[in-house]
N, C-alpha and C positions, 0 to 999 in steps of 0.2 A: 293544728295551729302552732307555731314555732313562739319561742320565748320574746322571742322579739317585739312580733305583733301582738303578741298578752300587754307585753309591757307596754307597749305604745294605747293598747285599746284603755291597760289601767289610769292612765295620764292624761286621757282625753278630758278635755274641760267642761263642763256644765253652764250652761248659757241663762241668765237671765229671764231671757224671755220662754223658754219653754216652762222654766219654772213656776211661772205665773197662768200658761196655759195650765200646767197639770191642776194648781190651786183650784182655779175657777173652775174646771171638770169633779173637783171633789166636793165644792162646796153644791154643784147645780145638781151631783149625786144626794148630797145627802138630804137637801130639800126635795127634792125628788120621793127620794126613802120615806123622809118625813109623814110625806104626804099623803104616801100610799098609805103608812102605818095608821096614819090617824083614823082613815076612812075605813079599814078593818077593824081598827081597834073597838069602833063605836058599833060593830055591827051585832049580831048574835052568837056565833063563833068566831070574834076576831083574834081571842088571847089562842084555840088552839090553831087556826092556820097561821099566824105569826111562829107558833113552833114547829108546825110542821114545814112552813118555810124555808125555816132558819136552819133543819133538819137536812131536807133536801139541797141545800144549796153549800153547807159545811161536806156533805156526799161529795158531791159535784167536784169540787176543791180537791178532793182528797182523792179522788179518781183520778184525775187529770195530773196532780203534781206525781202520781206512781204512775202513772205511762208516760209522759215527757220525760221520767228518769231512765226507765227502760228501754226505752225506742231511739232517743237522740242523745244524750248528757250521758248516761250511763260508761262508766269505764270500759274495755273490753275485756272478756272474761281469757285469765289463763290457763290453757287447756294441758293439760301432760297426762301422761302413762297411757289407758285403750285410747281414751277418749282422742289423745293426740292422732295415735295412729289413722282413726275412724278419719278423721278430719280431712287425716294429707292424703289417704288414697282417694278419696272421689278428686281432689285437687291434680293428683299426678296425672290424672285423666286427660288434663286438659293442657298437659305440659311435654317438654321433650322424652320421648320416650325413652328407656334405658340403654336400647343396643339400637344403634344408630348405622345405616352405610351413607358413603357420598357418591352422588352422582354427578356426571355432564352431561346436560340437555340441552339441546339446541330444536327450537320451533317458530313454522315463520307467521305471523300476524298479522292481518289487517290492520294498515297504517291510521289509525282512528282511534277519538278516544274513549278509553274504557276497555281497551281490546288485551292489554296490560293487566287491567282491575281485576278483569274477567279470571288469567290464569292464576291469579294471586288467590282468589277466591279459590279454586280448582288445588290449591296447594293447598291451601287451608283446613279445608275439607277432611284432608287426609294428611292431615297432622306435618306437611313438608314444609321444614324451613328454609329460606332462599338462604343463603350466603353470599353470593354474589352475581352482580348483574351486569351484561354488557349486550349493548344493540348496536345490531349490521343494518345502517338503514340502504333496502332495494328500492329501485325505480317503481316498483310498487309490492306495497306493504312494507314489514319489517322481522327481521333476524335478531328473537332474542337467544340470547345463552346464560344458561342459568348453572349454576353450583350446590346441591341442594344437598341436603341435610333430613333423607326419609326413613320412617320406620323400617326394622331388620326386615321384617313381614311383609311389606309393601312389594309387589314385583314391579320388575320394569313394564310390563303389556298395562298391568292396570295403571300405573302416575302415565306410561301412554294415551291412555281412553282418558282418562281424566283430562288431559291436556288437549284433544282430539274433543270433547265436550265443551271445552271454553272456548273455541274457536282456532286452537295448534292445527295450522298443517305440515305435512314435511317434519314429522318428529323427527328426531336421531338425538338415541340415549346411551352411556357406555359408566363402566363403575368408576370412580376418582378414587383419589387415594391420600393423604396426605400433603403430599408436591404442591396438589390444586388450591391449595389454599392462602400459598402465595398472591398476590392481587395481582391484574395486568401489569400496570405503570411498573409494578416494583418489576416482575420478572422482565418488561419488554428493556426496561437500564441496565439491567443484568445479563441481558444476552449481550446488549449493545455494547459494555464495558468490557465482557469477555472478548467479542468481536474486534471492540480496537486494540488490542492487547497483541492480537496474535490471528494474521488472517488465514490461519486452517479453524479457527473455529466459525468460520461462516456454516460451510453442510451441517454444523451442529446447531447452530443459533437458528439458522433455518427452520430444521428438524421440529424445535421444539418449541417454538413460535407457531408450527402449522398444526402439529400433533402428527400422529400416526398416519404418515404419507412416506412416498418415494422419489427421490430427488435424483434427475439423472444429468450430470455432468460432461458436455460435449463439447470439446477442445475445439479451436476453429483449425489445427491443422492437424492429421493422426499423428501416431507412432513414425509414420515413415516421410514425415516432412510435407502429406500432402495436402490440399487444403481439403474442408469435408463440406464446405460447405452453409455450414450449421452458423446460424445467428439467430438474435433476437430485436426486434426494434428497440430505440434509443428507451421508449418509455415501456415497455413489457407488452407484456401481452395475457390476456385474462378469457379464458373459455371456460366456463364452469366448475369444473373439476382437476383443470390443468391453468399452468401459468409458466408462461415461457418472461423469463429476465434475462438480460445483457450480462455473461460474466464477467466481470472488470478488468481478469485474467484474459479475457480471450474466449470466443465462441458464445456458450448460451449456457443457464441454466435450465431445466424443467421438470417441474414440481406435479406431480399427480398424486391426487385424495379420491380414489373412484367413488369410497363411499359417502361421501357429506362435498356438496358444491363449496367452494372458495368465495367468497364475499370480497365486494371493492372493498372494504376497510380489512381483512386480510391483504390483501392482493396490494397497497399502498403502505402495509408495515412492512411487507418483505421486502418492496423495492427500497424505501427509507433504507434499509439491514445492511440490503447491497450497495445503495448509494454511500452508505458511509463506508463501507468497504472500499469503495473504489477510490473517494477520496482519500483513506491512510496510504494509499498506496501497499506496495509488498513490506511486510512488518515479520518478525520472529521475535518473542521475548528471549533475551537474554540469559545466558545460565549455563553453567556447565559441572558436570560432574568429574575429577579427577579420580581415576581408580588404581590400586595395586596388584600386578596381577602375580600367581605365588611365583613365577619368576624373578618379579621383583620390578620387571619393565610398568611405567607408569602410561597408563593411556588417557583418553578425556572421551566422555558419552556428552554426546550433545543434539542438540534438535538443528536437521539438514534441510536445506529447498534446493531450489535450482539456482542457487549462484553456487551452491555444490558440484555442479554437472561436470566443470575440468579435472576436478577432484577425481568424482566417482571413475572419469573416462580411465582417468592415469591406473588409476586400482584397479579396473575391467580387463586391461593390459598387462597388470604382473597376476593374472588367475588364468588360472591351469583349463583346458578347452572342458576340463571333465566339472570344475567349481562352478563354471558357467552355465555348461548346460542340468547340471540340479538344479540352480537356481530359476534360469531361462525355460527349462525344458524344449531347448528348439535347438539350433545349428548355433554354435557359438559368436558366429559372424551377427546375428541378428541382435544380439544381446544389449549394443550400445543404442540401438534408437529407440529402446523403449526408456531409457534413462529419464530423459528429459519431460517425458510424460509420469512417472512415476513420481520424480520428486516434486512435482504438482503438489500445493497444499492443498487442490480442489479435488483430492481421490483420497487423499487420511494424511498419515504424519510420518517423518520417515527421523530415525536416532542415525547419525554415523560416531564412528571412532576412527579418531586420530589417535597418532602417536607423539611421543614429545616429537619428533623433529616435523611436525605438521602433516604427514601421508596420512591422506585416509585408509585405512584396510578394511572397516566391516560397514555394513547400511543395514538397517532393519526397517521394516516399513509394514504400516499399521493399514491397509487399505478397507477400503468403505465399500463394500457390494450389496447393494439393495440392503435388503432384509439379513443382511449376515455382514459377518467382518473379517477378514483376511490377516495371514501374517505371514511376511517372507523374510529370509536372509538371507544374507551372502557373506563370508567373512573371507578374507585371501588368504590363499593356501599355505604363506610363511607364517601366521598367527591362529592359521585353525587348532583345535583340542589346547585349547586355552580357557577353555570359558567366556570367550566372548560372547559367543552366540547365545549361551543362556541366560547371561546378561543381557544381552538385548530383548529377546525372547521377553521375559520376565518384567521389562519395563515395557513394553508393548503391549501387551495384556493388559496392565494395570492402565497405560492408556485408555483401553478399550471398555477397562470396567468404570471409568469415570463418564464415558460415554456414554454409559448405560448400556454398551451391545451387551447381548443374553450371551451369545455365544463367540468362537473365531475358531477360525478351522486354518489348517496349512495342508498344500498341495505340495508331494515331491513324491520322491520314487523309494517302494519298498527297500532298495539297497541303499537308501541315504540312511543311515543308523547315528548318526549324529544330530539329525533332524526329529528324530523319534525321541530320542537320548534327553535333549532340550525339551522338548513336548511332555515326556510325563514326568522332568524336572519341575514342572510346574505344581504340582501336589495339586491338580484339579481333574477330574470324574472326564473322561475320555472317551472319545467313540471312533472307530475304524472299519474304516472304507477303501477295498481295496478291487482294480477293474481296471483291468490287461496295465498289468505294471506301475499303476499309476496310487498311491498313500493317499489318503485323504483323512487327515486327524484333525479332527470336532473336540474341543474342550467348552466345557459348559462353566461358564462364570456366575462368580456368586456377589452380589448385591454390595458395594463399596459404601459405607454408610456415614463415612468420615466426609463424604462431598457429597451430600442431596443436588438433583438437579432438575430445577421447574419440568416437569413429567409431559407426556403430551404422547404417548404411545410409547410402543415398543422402541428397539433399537432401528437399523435399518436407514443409513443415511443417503450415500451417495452411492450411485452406479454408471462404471461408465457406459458409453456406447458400447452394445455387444457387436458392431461391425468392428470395432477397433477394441476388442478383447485386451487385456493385460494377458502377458503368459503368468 
């Protein structure tokens, strides 16, 4: 009881008429009393059962006023030193246990109710706290996902049976981590804002809107100006596992989860993603970096797309057949029609460098393959062994670790040593692959903790068409 309602109960008023009730109850007792007494009094033992009475009935009194103190009124006792301890472990029993993992479960339910209650129960049981809930509702039944919070000890096969016992079908369970515990609404404004900001961050808001899938990016005309083909209906399109959207750029996206089906309320967040996408139109934030180089020549690093393309041609033009084909690895002639596909923000991000008088000379490009990440350069042959290129190099990477890729590998040729040179400039753990002349160096990135970002699998963003390969 709070001080409040003491004090209101202490101020309550006394009413007249009850007062008169109670009177008349005491007087109709005591003649009552009276009367009994008299009729024992006169009898042959009436003086000792009057005391044995009066004996029993002062008992009575005194029994009752020490258990109503005990049982209800009584203070509560304060318990310290064993006695405390004794207390709080049968209680920690029935509380969160001390070494705790998260997981992401997703199982589908009969559309009825109680079907909810049921898993709730099924968590209970085994000590699993929900943290958050969100439902896919199907043409029949329903798709919940849950965020849970279960004992170290608990495996995933048994909270499976358990859930499979309350009526889950189609489990799919995988461990969370931290990231998850962002809420939907906040992360899905957070992609969205990232999204309008800067449209290469679509393959990523994608990415991690769907969690640990493959997103393949196919241009509606190749490399060589041809058309391929490739589109999407106006409104998408939804098969299970896959999910074909309109690229706003041109062509199609397609999005594949083999392991966990796509739900309409997925499959209507990504097109919203893309629809605002296509609404900003082509967008790049703004920014640029002025650098010193020990020459003394002042350059600018900046973020490039394809209204770069005359640029990059004009610099395709002053490099040497041999800058070309390291970079290209093909016939030098071929090197310009992949341009225009490359600076695509729908395959990663690409930095150039200018000089003060506006020529571009170097491009770095941060490309997105499947489950891995790419990194190329090209710098022209009047500003190479300057440090461009590790400068680029080096902002690339750090690109890629915001991304979350694990890793980025670059393709070139054992006799490029200025590509190597850059490569273990990086002061990160390296791997080499080398097969009929061709370098393949694997750096393995470590965890960027200054930018967390909403988690949802592995890296692994875009891929393009393997008939229209990148060199």
């Amino acid at each position: 009881m709070t001080d409040v309602t003491s004090a209101k109960s202490a101020r309550r008023p006394h009413h007249w008429r009850r007062d008169l009730v109670e009177l008349a109850a005491l007087f109709t007792a005591v003649a009552v009393a009276d009367a009994v007494a008299n009729s024992i009094a006169h009898g042959p033992d009436g003086a000792s059962l009057l005391i044995a009475s009066a004996v029993v009935l002062i008992a009575t009194a005194t029994f009752h006023t020490w258990w109503a103190r005990k049982h209800s009124h009584a203070p509560p006792e304060v318990v310290t030193g064993a006695e405390a301890a004794e207390v709080a472990a049968p209680a920690a029993d029935f509380g969160v246990p001390a070494e705790t993992v998260l997981w992401r479960m997703r199982t589908t339910v009969r559309d009825e109710p109680g079907s909810l209650a049921a898993l709730c129960v099924a968590f209970a049981t085994r000590r699993v706290d929900i943290l958050t809930l969100q439902t896919h509702p199907l043409s029949e039944g329903t798709v919940d996902e849950f965020l849970l919070r279960a004992p170290a000890t608990l495996q995933a096969r048994d909270l499976t049976r358990e859930v499979a016992a309350a009526g889950g079908s189609g489990t799919w369970i995988e461990r969370a981590d931290a990231h998850d515990l962002v809420d939907t609404p906040t992360r899905v404004l957070g992609l969205a804002t990232r999204t309008a900001l800067d449209s290469a961050e679509l393959p990523l808001a994608l990415r991690q809107l769907l969690g640990r899938c493959t997103i393949h990016s196919r241009p509606a005309e190749s490399a060589g100006g041809r058309r391929t083909g490739e589109g999407a209906p106006v409104e998408g399109a939804l098969d299970e596992t896959s999910m074909v959207l309109r690229d706003p750029s041109g062509g199609s996206i397609t999005v594949e989860r083999p392991y966990l089906p796509f739900t309409p309320t997925e499959f209507a967040r990504a097109r919203a993603l893309v629809e605002l996408d296509a609404r900003l139109g082509p967008r790049m934030p703004e920014g640029h970096d002025v650098l010193t180089l020990p020459e003394g020549e002042e350059i600018t690093v900046r973020r490039a797309d394809q209204d770069d393309l005359e640029a990059a041609l004009a610099m395709h033009a002053r490099c040497s057949a041999r800058t070309l084909g390291l970079r290209y690895h093909g016939p030098a002639a071929d090197a310009d029609r992949y341009l225009d596909h490359l600076l695509s923000p729908r395959f990663g991000r690409t930095l150039a460098v200018e000089t003060s008088s506006g020529n571009l000379v170097a491009l770095g490009h941060l490309l997105w393959d499947g489950d891995e990440t790419e990194v190329a350069l090209i710098v022209e042959d009047a500003w190479q062994r300057r440090g461009i290129g590790a400068e680029l190099l080096a902002r690339l990477v750090e690109l890629a670790t915001e991304a979350r890729s694990g890793t980025v590998y670059a393709v070139t040729q054992s006799s490029h040593t200025a590509m190597v040179a850059a490569m273990r400039s990086l002061g990160l753990p390296l791997d080499y692959q080398i097969e009929e002349g061709t370098l393949v160096i694997t750096a393995r990135l470590e965890p960027k903790a200054a930018r967390p970002l909403p988690p949802h699998g592995d890296s692994g963003l875009f891929e393009q068409d393997r008939s229209e390969r990148r060199p």
